[in-house]
VMD Tcl script that builds the backbone (N, CA, C; Angstrom):
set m [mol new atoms 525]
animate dup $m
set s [atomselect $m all]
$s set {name element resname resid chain x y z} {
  {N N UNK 1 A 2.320 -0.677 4.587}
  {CA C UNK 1 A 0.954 -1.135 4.394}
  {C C UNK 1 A 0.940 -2.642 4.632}
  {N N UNK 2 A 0.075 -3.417 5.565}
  {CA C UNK 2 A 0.304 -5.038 5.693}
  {C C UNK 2 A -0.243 -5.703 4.215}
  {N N UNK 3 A -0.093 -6.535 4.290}
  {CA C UNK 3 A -1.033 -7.321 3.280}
  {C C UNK 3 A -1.970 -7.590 3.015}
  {N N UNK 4 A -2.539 -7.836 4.757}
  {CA C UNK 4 A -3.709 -7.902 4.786}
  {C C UNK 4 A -4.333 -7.564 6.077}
  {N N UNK 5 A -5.915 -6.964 5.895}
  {CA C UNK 5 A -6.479 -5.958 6.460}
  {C C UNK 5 A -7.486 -6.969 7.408}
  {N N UNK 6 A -8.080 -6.551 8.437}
  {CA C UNK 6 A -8.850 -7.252 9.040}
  {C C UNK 6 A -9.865 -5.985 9.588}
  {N N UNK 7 A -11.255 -6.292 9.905}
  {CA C UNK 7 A -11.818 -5.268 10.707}
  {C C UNK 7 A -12.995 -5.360 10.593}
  {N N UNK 8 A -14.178 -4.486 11.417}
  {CA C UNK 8 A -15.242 -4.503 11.440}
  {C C UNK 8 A -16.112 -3.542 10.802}
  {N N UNK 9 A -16.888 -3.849 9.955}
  {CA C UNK 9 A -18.020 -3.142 8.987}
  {C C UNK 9 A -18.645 -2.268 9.640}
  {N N UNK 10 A -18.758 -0.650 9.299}
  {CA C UNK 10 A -19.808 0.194 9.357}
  {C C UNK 10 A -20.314 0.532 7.465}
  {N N UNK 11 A -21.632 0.000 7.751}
  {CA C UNK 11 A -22.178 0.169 6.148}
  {C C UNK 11 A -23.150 1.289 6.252}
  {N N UNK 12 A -22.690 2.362 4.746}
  {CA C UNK 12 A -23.478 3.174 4.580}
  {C C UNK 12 A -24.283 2.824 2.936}
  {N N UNK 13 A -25.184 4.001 2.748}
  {CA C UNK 13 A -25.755 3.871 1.190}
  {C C UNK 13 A -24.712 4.215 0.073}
  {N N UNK 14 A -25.731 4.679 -0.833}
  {CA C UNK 14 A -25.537 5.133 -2.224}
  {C C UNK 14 A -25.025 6.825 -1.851}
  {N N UNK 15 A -24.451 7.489 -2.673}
  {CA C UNK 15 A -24.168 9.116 -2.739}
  {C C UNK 15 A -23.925 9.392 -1.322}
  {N N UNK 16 A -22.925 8.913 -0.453}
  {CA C UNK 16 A -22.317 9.598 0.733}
  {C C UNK 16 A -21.832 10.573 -0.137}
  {N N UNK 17 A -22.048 12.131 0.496}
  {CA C UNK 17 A -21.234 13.080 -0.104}
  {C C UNK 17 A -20.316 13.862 1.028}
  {N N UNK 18 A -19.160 14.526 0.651}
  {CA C UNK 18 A -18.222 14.570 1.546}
  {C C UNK 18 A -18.945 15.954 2.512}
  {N N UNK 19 A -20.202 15.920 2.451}
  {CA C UNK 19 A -20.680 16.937 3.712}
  {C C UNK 19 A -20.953 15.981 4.853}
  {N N UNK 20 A -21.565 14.354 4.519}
  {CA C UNK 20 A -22.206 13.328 5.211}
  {C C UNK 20 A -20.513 13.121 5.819}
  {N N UNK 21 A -19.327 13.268 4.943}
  {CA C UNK 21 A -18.199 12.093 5.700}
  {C C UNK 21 A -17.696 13.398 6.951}
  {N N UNK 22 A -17.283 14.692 6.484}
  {CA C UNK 22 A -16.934 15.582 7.146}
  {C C UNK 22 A -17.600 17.001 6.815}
  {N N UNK 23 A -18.775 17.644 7.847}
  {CA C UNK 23 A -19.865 18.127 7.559}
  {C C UNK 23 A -19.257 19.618 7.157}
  {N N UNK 24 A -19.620 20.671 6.844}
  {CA C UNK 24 A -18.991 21.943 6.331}
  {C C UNK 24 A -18.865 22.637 7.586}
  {N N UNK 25 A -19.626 22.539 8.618}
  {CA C UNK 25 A -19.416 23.212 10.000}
  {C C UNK 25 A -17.850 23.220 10.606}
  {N N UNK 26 A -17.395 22.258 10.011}
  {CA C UNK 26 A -15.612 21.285 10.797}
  {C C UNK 26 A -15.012 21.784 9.945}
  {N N UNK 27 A -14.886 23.009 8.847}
  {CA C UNK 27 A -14.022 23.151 8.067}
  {C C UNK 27 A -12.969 23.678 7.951}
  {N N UNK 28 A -13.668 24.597 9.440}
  {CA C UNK 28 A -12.540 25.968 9.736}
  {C C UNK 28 A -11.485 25.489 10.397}
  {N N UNK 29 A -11.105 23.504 10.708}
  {CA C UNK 29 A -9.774 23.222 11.381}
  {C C UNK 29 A -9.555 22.519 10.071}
  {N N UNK 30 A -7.554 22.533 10.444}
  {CA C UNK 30 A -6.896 21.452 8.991}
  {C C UNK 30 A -6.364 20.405 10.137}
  {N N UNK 31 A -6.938 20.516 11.411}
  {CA C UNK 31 A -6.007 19.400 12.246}
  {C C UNK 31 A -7.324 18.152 12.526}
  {N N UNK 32 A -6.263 17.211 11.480}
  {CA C UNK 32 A -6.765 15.771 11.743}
  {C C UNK 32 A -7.447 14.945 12.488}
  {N N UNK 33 A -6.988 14.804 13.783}
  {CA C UNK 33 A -8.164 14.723 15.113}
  {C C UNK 33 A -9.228 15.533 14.649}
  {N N UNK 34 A -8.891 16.762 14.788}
  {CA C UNK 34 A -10.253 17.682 14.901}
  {C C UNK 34 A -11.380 16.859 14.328}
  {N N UNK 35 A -10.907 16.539 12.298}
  {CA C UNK 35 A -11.831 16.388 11.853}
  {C C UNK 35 A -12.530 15.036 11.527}
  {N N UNK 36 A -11.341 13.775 12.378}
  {CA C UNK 36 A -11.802 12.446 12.560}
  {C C UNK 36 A -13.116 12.493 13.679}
  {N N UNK 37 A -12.430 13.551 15.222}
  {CA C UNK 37 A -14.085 13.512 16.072}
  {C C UNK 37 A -15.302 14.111 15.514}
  {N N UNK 38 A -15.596 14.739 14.118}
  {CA C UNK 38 A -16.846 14.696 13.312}
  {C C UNK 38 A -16.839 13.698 12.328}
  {N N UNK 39 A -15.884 12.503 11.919}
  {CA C UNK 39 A -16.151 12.215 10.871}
  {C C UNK 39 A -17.449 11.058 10.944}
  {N N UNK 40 A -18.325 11.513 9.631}
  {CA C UNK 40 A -19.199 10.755 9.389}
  {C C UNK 40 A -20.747 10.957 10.680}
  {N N UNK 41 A -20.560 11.718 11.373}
  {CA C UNK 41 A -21.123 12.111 12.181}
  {C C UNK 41 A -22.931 12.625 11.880}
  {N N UNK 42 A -22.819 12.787 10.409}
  {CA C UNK 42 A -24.400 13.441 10.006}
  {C C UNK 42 A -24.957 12.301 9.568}
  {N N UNK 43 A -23.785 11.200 9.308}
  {CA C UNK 43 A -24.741 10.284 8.417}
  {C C UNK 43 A -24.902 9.201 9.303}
  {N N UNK 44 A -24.181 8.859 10.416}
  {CA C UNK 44 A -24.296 7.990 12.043}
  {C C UNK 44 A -23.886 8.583 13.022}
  {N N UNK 45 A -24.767 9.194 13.756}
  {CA C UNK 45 A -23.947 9.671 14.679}
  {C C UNK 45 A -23.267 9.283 16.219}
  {N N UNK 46 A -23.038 7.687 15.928}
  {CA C UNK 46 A -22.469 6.853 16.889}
  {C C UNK 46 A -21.439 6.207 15.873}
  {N N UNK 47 A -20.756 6.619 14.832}
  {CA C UNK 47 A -19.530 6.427 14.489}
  {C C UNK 47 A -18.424 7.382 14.831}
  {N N UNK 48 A -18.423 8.291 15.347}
  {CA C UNK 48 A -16.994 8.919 15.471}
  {C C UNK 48 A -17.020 8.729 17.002}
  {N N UNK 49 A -17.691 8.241 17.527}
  {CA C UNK 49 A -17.487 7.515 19.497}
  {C C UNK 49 A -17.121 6.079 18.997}
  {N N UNK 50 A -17.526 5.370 18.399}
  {CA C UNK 50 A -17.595 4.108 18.256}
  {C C UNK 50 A -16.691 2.750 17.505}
  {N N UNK 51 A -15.999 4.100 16.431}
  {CA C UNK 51 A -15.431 3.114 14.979}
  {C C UNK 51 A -13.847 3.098 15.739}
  {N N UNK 52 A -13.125 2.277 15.681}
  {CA C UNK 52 A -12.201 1.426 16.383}
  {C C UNK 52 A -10.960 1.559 15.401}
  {N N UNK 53 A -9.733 1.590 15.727}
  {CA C UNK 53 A -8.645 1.558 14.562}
  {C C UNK 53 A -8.649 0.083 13.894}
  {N N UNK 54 A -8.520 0.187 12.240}
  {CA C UNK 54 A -8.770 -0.798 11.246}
  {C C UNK 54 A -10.188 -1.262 10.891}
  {N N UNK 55 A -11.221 -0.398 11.391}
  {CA C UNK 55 A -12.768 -0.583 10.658}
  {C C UNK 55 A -12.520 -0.201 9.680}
  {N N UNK 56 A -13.673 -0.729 9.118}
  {CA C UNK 56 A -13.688 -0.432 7.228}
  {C C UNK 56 A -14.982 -0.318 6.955}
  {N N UNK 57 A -15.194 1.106 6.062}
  {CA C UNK 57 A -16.737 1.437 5.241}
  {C C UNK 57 A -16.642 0.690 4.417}
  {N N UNK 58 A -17.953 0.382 3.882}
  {CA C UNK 58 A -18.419 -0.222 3.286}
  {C C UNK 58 A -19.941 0.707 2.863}
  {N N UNK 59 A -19.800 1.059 1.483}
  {CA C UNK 59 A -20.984 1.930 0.712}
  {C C UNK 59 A -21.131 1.590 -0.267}
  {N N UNK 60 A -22.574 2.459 -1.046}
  {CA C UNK 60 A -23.221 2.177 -2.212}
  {C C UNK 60 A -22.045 2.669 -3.025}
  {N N UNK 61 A -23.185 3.169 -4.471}
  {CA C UNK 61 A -22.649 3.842 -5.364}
  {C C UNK 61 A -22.133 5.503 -4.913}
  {N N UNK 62 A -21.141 5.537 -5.828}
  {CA C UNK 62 A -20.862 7.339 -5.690}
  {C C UNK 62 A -20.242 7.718 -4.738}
  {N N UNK 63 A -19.371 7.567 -3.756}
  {CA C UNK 63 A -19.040 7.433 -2.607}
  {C C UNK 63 A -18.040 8.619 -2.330}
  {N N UNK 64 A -18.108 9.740 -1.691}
  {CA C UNK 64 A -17.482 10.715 -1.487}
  {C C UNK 64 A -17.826 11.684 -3.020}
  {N N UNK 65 A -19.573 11.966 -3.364}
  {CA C UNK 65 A -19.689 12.976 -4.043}
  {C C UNK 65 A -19.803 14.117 -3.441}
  {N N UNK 66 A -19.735 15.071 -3.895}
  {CA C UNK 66 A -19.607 16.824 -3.967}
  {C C UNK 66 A -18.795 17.436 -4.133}
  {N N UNK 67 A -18.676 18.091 -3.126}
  {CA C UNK 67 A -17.403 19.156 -2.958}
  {C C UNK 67 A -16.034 17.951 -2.783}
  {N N UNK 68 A -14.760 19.000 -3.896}
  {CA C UNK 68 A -13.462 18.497 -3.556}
  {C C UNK 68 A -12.681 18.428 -2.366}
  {N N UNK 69 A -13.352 18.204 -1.543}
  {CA C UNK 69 A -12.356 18.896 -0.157}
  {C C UNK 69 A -11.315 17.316 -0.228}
  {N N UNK 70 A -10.454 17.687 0.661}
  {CA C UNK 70 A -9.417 16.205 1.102}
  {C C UNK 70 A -10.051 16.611 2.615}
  {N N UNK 71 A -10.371 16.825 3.369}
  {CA C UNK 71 A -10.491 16.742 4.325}
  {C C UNK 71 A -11.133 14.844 4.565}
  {N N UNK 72 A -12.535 15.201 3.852}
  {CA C UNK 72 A -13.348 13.771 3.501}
  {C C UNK 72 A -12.628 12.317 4.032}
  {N N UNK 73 A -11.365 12.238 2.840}
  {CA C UNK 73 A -10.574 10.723 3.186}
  {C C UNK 73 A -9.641 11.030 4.332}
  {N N UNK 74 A -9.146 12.297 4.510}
  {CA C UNK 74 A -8.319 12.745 6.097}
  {C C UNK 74 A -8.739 12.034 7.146}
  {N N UNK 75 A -10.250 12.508 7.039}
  {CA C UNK 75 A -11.304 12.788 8.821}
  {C C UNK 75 A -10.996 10.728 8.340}
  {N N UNK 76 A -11.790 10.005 8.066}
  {CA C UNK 76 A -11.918 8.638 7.483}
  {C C UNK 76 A -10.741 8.172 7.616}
  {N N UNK 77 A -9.284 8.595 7.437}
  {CA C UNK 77 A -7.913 7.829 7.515}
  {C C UNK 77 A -7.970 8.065 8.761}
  {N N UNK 78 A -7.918 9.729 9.507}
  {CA C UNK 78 A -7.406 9.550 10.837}
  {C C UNK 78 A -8.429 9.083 12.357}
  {N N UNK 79 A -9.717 8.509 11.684}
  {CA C UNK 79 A -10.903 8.157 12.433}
  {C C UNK 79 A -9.976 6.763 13.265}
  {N N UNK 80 A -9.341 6.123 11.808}
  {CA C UNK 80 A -8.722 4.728 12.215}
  {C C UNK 80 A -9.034 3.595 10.985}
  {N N UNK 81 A -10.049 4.129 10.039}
  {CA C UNK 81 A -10.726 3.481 9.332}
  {C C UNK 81 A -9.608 2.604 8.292}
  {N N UNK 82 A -8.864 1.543 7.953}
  {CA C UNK 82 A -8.223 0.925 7.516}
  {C C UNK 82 A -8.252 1.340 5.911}
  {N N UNK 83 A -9.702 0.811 5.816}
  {CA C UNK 83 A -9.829 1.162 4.468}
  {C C UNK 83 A -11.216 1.302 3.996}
  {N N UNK 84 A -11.820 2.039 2.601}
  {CA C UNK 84 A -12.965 2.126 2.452}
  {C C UNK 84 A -13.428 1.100 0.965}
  {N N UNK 85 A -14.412 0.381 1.160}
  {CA C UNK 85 A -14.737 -0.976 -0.252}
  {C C UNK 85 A -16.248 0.228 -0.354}
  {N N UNK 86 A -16.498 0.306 -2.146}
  {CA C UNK 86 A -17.607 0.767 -2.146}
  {C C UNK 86 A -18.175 0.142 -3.602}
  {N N UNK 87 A -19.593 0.460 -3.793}
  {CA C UNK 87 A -19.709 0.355 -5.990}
  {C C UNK 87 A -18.883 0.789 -6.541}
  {N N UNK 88 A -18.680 1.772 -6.097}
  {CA C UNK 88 A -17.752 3.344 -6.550}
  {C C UNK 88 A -18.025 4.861 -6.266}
  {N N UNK 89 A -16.735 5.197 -6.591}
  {CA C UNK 89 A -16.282 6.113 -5.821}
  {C C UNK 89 A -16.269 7.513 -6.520}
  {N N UNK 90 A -16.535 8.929 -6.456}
  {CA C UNK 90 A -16.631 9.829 -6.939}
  {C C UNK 90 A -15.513 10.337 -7.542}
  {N N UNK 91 A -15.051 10.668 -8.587}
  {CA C UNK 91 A -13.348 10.765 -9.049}
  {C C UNK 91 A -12.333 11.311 -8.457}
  {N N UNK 92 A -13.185 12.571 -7.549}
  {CA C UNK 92 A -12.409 13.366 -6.831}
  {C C UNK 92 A -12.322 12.649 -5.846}
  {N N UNK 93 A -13.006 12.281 -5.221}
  {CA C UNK 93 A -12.239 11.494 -3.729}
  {C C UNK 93 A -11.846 10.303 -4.502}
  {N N UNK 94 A -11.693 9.323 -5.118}
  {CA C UNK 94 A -11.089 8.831 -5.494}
  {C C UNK 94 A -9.710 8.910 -5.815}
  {N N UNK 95 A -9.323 10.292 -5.988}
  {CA C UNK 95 A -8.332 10.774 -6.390}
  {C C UNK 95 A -7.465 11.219 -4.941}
  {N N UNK 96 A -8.487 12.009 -4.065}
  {CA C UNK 96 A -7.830 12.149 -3.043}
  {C C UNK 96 A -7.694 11.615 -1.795}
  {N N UNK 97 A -8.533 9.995 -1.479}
  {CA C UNK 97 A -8.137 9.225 -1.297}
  {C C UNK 97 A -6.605 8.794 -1.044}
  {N N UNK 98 A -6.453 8.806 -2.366}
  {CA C UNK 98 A -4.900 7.963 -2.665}
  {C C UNK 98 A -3.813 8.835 -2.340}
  {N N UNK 99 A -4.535 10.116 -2.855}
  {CA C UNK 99 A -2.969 11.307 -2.776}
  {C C UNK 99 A -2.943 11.244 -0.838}
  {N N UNK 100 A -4.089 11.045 -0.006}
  {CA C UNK 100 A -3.343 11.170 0.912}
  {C C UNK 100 A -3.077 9.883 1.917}
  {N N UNK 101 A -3.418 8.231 0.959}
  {CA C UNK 101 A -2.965 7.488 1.594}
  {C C UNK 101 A -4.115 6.815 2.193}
  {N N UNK 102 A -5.344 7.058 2.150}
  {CA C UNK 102 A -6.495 6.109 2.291}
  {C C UNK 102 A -6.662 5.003 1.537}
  {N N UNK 103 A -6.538 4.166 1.505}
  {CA C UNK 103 A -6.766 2.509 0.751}
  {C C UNK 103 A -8.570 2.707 0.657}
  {N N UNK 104 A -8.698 2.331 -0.670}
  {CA C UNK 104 A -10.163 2.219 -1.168}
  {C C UNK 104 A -10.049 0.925 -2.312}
  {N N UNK 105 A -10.986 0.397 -2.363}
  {CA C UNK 105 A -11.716 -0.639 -2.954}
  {C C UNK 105 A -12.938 -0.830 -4.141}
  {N N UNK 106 A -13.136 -0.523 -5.203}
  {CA C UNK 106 A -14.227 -0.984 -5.408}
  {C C UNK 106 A -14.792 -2.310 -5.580}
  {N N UNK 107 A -15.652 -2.668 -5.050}
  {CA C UNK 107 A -16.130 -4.107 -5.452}
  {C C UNK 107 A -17.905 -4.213 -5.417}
  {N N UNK 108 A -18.213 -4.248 -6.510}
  {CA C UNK 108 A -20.011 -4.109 -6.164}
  {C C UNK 108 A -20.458 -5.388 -5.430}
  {N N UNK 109 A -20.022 -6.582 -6.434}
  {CA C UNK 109 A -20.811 -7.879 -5.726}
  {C C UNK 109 A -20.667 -7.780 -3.701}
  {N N UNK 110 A -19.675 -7.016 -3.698}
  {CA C UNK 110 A -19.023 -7.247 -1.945}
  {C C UNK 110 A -20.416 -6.457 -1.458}
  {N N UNK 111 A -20.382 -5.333 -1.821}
  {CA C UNK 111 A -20.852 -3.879 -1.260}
  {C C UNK 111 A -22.379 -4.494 -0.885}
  {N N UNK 112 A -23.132 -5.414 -1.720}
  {CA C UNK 112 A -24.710 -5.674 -1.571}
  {C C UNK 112 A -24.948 -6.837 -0.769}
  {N N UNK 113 A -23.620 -7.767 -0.243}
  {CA C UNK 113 A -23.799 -8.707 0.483}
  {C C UNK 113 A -23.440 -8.582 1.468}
  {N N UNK 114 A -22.775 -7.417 2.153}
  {CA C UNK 114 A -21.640 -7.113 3.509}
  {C C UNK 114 A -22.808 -6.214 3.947}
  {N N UNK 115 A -22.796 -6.163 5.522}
  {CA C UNK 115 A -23.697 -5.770 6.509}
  {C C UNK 115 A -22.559 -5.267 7.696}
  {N N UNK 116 A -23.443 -3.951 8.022}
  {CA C UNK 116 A -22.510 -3.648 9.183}
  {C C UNK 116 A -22.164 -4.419 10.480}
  {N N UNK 117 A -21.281 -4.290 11.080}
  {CA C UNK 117 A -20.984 -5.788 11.633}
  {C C UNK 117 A -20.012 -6.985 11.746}
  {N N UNK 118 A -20.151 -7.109 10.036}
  {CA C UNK 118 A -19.655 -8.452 9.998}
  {C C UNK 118 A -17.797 -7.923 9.938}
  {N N UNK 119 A -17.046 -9.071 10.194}
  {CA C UNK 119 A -15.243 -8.753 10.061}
  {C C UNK 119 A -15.313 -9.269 8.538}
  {N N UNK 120 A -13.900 -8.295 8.175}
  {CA C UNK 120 A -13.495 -8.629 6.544}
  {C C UNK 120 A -12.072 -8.773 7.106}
  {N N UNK 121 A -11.553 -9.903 5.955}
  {CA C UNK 121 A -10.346 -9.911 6.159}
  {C C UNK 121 A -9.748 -9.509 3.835}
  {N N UNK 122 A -9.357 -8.575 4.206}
  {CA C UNK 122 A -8.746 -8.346 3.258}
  {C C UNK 122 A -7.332 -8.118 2.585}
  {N N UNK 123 A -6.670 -9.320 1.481}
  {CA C UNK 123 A -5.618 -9.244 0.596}
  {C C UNK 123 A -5.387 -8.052 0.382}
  {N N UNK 124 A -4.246 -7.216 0.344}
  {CA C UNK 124 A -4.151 -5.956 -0.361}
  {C C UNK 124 A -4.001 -5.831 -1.400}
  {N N UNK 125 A -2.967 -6.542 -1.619}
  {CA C UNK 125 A -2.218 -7.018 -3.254}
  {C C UNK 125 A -3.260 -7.572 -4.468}
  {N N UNK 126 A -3.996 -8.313 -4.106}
  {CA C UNK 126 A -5.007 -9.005 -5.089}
  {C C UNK 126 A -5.945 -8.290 -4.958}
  {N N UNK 127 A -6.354 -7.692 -3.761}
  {CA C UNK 127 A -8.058 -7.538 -3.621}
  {C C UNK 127 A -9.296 -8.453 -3.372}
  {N N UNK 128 A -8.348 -9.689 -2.943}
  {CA C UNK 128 A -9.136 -10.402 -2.447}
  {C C UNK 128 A -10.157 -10.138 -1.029}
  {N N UNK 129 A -11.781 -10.063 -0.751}
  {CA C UNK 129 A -12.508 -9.888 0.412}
  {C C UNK 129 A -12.729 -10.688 0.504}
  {N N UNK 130 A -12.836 -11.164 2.318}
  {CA C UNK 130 A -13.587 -12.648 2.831}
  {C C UNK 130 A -13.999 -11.968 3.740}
  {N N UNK 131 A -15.123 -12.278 3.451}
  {CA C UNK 131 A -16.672 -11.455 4.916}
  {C C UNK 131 A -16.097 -13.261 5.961}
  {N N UNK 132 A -15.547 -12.834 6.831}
  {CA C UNK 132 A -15.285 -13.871 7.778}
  {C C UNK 132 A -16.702 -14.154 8.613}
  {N N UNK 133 A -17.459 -13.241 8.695}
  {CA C UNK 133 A -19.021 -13.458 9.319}
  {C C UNK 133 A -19.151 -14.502 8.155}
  {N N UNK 134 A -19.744 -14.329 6.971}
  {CA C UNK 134 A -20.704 -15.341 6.188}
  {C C UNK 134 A -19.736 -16.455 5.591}
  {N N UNK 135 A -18.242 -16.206 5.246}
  {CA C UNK 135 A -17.497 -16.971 4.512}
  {C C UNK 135 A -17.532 -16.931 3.022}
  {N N UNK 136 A -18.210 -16.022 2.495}
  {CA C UNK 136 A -18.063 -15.780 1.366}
  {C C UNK 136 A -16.977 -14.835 0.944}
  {N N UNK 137 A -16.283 -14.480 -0.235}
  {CA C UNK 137 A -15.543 -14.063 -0.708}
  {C C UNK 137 A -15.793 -13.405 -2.067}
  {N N UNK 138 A -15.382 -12.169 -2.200}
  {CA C UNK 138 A -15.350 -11.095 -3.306}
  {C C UNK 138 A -14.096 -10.429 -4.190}
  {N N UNK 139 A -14.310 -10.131 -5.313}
  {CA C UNK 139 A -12.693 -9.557 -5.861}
  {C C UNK 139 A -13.521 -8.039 -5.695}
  {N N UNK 140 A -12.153 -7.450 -5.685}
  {CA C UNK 140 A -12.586 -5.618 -5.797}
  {C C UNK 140 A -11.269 -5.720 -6.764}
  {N N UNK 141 A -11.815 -4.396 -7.210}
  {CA C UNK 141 A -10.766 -4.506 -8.317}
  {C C UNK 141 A -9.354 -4.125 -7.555}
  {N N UNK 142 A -8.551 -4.572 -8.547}
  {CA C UNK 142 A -7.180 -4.493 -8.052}
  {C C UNK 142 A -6.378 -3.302 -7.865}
  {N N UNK 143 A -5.983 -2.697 -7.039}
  {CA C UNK 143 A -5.398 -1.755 -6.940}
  {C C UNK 143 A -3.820 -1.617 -7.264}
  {N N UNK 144 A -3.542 -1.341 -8.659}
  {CA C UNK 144 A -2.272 -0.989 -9.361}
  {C C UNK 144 A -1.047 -1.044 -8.042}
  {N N UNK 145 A 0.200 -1.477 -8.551}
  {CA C UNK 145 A 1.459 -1.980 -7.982}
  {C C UNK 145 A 1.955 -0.401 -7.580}
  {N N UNK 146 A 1.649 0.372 -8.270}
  {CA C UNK 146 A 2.352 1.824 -7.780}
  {C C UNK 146 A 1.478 3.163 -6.896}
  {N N UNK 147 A -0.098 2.491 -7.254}
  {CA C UNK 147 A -0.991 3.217 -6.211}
  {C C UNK 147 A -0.866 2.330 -5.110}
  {N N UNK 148 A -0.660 1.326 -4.988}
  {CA C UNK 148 A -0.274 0.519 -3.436}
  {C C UNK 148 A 1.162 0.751 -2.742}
  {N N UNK 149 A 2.033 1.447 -3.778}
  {CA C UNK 149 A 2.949 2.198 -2.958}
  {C C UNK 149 A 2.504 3.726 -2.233}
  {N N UNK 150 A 1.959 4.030 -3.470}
  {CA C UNK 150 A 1.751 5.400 -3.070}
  {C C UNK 150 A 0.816 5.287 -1.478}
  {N N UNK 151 A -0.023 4.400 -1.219}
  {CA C UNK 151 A -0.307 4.011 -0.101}
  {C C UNK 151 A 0.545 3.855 1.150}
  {N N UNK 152 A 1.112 2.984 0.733}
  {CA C UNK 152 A 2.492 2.332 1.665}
  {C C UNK 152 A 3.129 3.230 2.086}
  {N N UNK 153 A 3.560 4.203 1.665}
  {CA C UNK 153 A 4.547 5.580 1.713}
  {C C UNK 153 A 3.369 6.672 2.245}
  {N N UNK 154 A 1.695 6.448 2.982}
  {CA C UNK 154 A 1.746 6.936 3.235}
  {C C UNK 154 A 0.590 8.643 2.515}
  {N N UNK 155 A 0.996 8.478 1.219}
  {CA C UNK 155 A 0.328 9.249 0.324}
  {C C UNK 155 A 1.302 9.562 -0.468}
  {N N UNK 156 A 0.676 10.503 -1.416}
  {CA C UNK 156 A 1.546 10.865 -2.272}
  {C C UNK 156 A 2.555 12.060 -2.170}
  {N N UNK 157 A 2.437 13.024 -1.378}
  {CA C UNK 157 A 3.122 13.641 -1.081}
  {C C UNK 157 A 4.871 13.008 -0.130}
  {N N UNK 158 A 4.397 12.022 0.820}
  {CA C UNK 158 A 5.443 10.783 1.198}
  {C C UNK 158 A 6.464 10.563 -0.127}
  {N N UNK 159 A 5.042 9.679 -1.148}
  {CA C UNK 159 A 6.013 9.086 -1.797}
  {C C UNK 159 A 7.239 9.572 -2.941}
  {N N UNK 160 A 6.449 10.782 -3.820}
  {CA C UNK 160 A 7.177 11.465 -4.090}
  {C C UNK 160 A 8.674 12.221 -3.304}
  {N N UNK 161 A 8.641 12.246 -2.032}
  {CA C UNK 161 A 9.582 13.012 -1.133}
  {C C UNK 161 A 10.850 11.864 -1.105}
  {N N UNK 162 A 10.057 10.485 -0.980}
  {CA C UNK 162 A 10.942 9.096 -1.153}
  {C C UNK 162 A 11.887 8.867 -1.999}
  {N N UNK 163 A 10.798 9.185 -3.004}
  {CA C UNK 163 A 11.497 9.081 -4.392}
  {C C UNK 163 A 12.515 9.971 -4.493}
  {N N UNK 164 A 12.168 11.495 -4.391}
  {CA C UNK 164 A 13.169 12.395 -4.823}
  {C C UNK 164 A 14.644 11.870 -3.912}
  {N N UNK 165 A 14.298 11.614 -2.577}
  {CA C UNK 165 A 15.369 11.327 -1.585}
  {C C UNK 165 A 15.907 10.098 -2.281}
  {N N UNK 166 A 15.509 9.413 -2.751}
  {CA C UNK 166 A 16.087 7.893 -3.214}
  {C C UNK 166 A 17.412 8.293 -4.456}
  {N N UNK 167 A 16.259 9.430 -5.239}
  {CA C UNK 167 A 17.079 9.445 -6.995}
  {C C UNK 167 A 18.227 10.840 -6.603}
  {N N UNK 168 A 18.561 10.902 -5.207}
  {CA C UNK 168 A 19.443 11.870 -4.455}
  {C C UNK 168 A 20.626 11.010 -4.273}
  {N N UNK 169 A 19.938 10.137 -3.650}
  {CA C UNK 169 A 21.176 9.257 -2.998}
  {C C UNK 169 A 21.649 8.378 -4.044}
  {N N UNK 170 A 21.342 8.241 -5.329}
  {CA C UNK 170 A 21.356 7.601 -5.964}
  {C C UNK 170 A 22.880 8.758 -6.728}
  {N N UNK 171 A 22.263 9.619 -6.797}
  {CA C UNK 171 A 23.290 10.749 -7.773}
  {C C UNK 171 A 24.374 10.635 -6.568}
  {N N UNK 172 A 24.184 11.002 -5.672}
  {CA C UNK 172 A 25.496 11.075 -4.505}
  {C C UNK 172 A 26.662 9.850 -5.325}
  {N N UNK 173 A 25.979 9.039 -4.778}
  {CA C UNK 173 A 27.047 7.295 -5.302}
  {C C UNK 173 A 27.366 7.601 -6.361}
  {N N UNK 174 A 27.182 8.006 -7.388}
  {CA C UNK 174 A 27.407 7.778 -9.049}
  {C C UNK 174 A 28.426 9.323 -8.778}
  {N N UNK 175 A 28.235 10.319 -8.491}
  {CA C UNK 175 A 29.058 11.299 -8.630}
  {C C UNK 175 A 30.190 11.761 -7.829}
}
mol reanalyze $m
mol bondsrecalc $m
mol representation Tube
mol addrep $m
């Protein structure tokens, strides 16, 4: 995971729900492409031609409500999307987000002053945002030292596999 993120804003509202990020029609594939060329497609439908590797959403409140699917932060990781800053985020994608390695953000003050468009350059470690368009700067909250691995590695399924391989090689030496 770098340190720090750079990229260009596509801003949505309040209550994106994961039919708006990846619509229920795209459900019947689990392959990634598939469901990055619909992602976000009901709610712009000149983002899945358009959004570039390392763009970053930027939304209201509630962000990935409804249905639990992981597809949601999948289609959004494998679009190219770096990372997603929102008010906040629905628990479940919040949750699955991370398990599969999507970097998310909350930061409200950011979310009501950032316009689609503008470049962010974003700290990973702190959570520091700088809208490089206006020059202003935002905290999002900080994202914990071990959910920024679980990132780094990838998701959680990675990191756990790391781990187990690590506390392997670890017993090898000692025994």
């Amino acid at each position: 995971m770098p340190a720090t993120i750079q990229g260009r804003v596509w801003k949505f509202g309040h209550d994106v729900d994961t039919d708006a990020i990846i619509p229920a029609r795209y459900l019947n594939t689990a392959d990634p492409r598939e469901l990055a060329a619909h992602c976000m497609e009901d709610a712009d439908p000149e983002f899945p031609r358009q959004v570039r590797p390392g763009d970053i959403i930027v939304a209201g409140k509630n962000f990935g409500c409804g249905s639990s699917r992981e597809h949601a932060p999948i289609a959004i990781k494998e679009a190219g999307v770096s990372c997603v800053i929102a008010r906040s985020f629905a628990r479940i994608f919040y949750r699955n987000a991370f398990n599969i390695g999507l970097l998310i953000f909350e930061a409200p003050e950011a979310v009501e002053e950032i316009a689609t468009g503008h470049e962010l350059e974003i700290d990973v470690e702190q959570g520091l945002i700088k809208n490089l368009t206006t020059g202003w700067q935002y905290q999002a909250t900080r994202v914990p030292p071990f959910m920024q691995q679980i990132i780094a590695a990838g998701g959680l399924i990675n990191y756990v596999a790391a781990r187990l391989q690590q506390q392997n090689n670890t017993a090898t030496q000692e025994g």
